[in-house]
N, C-alpha and C positions, 0 to 999 in steps of 0.2 A: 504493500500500500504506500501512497505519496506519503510524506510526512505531513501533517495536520499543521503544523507551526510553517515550513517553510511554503503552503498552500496560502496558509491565511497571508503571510508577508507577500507572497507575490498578489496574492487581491486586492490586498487592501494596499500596496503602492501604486495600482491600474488605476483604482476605484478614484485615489487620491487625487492623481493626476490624471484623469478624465472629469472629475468634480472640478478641479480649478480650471479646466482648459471652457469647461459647461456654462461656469460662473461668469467667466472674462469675455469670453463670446456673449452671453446677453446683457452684460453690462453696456448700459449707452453711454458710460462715462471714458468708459476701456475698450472696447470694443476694436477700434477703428485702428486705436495705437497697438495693442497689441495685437491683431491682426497682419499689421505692417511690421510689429517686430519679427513674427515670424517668419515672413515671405522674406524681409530682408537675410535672414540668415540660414533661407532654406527649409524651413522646419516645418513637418504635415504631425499634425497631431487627430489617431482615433483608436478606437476601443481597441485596448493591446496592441497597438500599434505607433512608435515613433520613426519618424524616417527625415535624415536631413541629407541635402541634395546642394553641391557647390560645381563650380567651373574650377576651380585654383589647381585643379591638376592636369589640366588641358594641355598644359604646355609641357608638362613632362609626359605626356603620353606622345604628344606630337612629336619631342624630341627621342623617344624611346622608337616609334615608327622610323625614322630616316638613316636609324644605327644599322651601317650594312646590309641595304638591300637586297643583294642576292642571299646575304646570309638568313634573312628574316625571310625570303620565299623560302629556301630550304626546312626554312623550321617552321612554321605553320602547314607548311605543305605536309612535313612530319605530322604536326598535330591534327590535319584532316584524315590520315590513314588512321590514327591513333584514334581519331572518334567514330570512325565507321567501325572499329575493332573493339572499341568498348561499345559500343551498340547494340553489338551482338552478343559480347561478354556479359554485359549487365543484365541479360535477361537470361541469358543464361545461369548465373548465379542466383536472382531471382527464385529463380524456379525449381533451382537447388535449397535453398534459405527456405523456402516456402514447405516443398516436402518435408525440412528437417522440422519446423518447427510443426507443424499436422502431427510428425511424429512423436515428438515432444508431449504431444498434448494427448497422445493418445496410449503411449507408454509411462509416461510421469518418471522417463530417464534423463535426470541431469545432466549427463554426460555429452547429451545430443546437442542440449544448446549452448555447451562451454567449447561443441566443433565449430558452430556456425559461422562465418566470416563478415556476417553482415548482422548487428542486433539494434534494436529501438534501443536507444540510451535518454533513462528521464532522470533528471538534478536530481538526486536524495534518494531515488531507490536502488537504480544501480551504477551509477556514479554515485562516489562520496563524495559529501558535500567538502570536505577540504582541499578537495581535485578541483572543486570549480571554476577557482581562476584559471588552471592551466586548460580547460575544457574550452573556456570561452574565449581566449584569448586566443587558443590554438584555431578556433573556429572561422574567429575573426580575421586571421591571419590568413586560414585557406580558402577565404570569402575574397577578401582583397587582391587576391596573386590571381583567383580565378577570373573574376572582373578586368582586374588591370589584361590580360592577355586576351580580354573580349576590347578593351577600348585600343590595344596597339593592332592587331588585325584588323580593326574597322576604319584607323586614321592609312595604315598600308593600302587598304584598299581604297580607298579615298571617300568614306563614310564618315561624314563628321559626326564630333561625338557633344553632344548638349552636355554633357556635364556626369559628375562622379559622386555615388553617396553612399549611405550605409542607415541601415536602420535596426532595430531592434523589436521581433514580433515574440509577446509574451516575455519569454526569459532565453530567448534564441539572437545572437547577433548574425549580423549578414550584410553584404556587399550590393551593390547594383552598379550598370554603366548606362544611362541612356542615349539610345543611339537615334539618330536621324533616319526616321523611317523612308522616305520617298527615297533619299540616297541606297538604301539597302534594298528595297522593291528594284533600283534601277538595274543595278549589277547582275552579273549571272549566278546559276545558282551555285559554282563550284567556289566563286569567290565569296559568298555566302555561307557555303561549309566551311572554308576557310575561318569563318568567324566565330560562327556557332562551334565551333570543335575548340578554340582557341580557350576556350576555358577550364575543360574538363582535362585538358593538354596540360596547360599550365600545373593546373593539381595533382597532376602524374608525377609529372616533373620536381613540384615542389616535395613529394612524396617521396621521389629517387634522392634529392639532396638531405631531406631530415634524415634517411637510413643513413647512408653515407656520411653524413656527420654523428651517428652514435654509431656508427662500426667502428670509426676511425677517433672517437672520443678520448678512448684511452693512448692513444700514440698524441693529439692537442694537448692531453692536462700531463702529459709522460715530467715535464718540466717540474710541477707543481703537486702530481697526485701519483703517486705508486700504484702497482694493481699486481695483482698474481700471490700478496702474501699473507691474506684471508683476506674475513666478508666484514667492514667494520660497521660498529654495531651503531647505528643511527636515531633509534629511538625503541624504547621498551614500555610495551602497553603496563600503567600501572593497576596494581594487584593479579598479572599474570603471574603461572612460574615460572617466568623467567625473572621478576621485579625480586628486588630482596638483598639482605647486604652479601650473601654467596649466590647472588644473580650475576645478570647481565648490567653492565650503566652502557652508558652514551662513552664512544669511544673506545670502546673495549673493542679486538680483530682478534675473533673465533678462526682457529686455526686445523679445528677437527672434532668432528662426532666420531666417540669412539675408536675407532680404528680406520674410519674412512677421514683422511684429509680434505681439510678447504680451505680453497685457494681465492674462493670469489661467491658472490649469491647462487652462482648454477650449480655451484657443488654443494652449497647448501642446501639448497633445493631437494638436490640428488642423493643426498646424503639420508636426508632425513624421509625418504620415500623409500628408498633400501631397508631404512632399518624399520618402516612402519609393516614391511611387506615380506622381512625374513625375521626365521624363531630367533627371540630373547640371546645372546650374546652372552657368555659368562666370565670370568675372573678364577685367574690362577693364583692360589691361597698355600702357602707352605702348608704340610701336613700337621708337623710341628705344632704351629701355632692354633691351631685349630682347638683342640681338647681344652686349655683351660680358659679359653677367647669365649666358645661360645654358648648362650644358657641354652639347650636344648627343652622345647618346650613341645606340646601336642599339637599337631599339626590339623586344622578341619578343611573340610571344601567348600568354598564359594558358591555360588547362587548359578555360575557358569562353569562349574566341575573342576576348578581351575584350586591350589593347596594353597594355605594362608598358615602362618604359626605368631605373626605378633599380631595378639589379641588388644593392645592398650593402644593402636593408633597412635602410637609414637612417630615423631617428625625425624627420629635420626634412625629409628632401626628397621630393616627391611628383613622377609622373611627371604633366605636363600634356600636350596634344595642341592644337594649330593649324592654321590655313590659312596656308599657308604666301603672306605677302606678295606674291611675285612669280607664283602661280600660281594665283590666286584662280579661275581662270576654271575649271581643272580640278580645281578643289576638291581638291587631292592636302595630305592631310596627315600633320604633322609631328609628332616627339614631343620631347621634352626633359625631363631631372632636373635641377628647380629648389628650391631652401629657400621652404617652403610658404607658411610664416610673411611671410616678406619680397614676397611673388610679389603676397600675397590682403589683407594689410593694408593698411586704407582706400582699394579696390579699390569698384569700382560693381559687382552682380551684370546679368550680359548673358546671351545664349542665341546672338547672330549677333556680325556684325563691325558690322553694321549699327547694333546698339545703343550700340554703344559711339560710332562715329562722331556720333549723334544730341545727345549728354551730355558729349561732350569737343572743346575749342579744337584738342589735337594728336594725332595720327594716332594711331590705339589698337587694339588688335586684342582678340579673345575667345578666351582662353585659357580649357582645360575641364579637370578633372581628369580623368586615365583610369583608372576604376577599375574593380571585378569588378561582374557585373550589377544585383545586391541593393544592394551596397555606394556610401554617401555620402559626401561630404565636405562637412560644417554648419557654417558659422561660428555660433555661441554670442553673443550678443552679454548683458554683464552688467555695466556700468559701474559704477564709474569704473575696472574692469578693464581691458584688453586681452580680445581674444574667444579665446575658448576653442576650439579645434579640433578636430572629433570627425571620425574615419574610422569607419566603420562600418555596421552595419545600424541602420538608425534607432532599431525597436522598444529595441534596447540601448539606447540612451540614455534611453529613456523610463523603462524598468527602473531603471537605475543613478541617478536622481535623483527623493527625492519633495518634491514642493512644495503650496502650497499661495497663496489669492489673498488671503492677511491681510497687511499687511506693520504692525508695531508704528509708531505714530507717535512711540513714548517707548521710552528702551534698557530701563528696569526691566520693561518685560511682556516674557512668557514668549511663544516662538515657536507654540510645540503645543500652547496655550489653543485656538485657533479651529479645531486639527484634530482636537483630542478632541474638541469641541462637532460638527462637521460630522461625523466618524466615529461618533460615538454615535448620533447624529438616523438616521444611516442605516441601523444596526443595528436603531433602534428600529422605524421605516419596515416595513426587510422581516420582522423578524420578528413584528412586530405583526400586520402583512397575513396571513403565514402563519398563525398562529393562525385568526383570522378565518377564513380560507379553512377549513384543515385541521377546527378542530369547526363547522364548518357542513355538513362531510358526511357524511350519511346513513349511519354508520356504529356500529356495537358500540362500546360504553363510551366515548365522545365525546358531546359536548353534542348533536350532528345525531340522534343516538336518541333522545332525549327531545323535542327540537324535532320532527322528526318526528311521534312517537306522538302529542304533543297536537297536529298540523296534522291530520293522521287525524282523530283523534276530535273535535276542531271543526268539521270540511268534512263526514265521511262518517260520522256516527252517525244522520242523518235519510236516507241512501243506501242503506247497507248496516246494515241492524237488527243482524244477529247481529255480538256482539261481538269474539265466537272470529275469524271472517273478517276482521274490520277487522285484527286481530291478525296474522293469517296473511298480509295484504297488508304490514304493515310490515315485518313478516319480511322477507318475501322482498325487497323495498325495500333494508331495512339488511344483507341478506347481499351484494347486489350493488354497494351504497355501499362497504362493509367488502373484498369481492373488487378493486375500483377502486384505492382507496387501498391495500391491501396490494401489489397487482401495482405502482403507482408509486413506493413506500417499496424495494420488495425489486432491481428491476430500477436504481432511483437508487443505493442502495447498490452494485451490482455495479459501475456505474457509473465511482463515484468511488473505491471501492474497489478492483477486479480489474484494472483497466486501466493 
């Protein structure tokens, strides 16, 4: 569900500013002047709706068309193949997206819609609200690049262009170029495509430069940020366990779960999905030490079959299990409540007895933790600390600590420089993509209409003579583009919304 609080903020700031805009428009005191203020500086005000519109970038667009000619036909020429190819691509994924999500809804399988490539994103449900900015700003950014490459193709072709703006519908920003119509009716329809492709081009494009700058991120910051020697630890959700004074803090670079090393967040990742998905990992314990260490007490079974022996819910002793020394041969085992801390500190990880005998001078046995099925017990390794000790379901830990693979070589840089650079690139990535995707389909008042109508009428005015028909073919084309994407917009909303 929307969050209730950020609904009412977005209504009640409409409400507000469509109330003031209500008031000043029937004023006969105000009316006339405020009226004029707004035309003077562009500005349309209505329901959920702001939009301001200027000339002031005319001339950079004009001087952005005359930068090498030949080179600027090459490359919109580019960006025309590239929109007749997402044209086809975009309904094709469509139509992919569209059965995933049926199936979705018809399996109640998670997994189906964490494939999909294309999903409804609404503020506060699946976007987190502290993304915001990097959401909207990334939005705005591949609204602007998309526009500007619709107003440098349209001054190339020699289409003037009225003017450049941007508006904001509900809590969505977005770009616009208005173009000179009679000048673009005059042209043919190839230099036409030319145009209408030039946007969805641009956002390819801008798409290929954000990758490109987070692949190559860590060789920009190599100066300033190290990488390859863990995952350093950037924020720790409090009262997780990971919070606590033998936690995790801000700054700490985890260098290894258990016996699998990390070198960065993907081997954290990877690390800790290994160990939620292979059996419990034990600890090699001299024999010796064993007998007067530990209190052996009666062992019961859990509610999931699974052996428990410390009955007091004690925060420092965990119940271990063994083969019992003298009955190795009928593998009958043992349980005991020992202090965890003392038991597994600088301890070798083993899986048999046999390991431990292969790595130790004196007789050593494989003590295991016995815990509930899901449930692990990770040693955290984070120097020049002590390790950190997590019981748990793995995924929790992953949750309860975000990191990232920068670590500062100097104390005066900021930790969340290189994570707002990789968070932003990523925003830009997918929503640039989407763009792309989304007006390249064959749909009603979307750039794939236009693109369209001029592929039409360049392919099939030597096909189909009458004009009417060519017409009547797009039609029917952009109602069925238009039916695609409406049914993947309306069923994604329910989606993320009703569930």
């Amino acid at each position: 569900m929307i969050p209730v609080s950020l609904l009412v903020f977005v209504m009640g700031g409409w409400c507000a500013v469509y109330l003031a805009d209500t008031l000043l428009r029937s004023s006969v005191t105000h009316r006339i002047s405020y009226e004029s203020w707004l035309a003077s500086r562009g500005l349309m005000l209505s329901p959920f709706h702001v939009r301001w519109q200027t000339t002031m970038f005319n001339r950079l667009f004009a001087y952005c068309a005359r930068i090498n000619p030949r080179a600027l036909f090459i490359w919109f020429n580019s960006g025309l193949v590239f929109g007749i190819a997402a044209m086809l691509g975009s309904v094709v994924l469509l139509i992919r997206t569209l059965q995933q999500t049926i199936a979705q809804m018809t399996t109640d399988n998670p997994r189906i819609g964490d494939q999909q490539a294309l999903q409804v994103v609404v503020p506060g449900v699946n976007l987190p609200t502290s993304q915001l900015a990097y959401f909207f700003i990334a939005l705005l950014l591949s609204g602007v690049i998309h526009e500007l490459g619709h107003a440098v193709a349209a001054l190339r072709e020699q289409v003037r262009v009225n003017g450049f703006g941007m508006f904001v519908f509900v809590v969505y920003p977005g770009a616009f170029v208005d173009l000179f119509t009679t000048h673009l009716n005059l042209i043919s329809p190839t230099q036409q495509l030319r145009i209408f492709c030039a946007g969805v081009w641009h956002n390819f494009v801008l798409c290929l430069a954000a990758l490109a700058f987070l692949f190559l991120l860590p060789l920009l910051l190599f100066p300033v940020y190290a990488t390859g020697a863990g995952a350093l630890v950037t924020e720790v959700v409090q009262g997780s366990a990971a919070d606590g004074p033998r936690g995790l803090s801000v700054g700490d670079i985890v260098t290894g779960l258990e016996d699998c090393p990390v070198r960065g967040v993907e081997d954290w990742t990877s690390c800790l999905s290994h160990l939620a998905h292979t059996p419990q990992a034990g600890y090699c314990v001299p024999v010796a030490s064993l007998q007067p260490s530990w209190a052996h007490g009666r062992a019961f079974k859990r509610l999931d079959g699974t052996m428990d022996c410390c009955s007091n819910n004690s925060l420092t002793d965990l119940c271990f299990s063994y083969i019992k020394p003298q009955g190795r041969s009928s593998r009958e085992r043992e349980y005991a409540c020992m202090p965890v801390r003392k038991m597994v500190t600088g301890t070798r990880v083993c899986h048999t007895d046999d390991d431990c005998a292969a790595h130790s001078h004196t007789a050593s046995i494989c003590v295991t933790p016995s815990l509930e099925n899901q449930t692990r017990f990770i040693r955290v390794t984070h120097p020049p600390n002590t390790h950190m000790l997590f019981v748990g379901y793995p995924p929790h830990l992953q949750y309860a600590v975000s990191l990232t693979n920068f670590v500062p070589r100097f104390g005066f840089l900021h930790l969340d420089l290189p994570v707002f650079l990789e968070t932003f690139c990523k925003y830009v990535v997918s929503l640039s993509g989407a763009l792309a995707v989304v007006n390249s389909v064959p749909c009603f008042a979307l750039d794939g209409q236009w693109m369209l109508n001029a592929l039409l009428e360049a392919t099939l005015a030597n096909v189909v003579i009458d004009r009417q028909k060519r017409e009547l073919i797009g039609f029917f084309l952009l109602l069925a583009g238009s039916a695609l994407l409406a049914a993947n917009v309306a069923l994604g909303l329910w989606m993320v919304t009703a569930r």
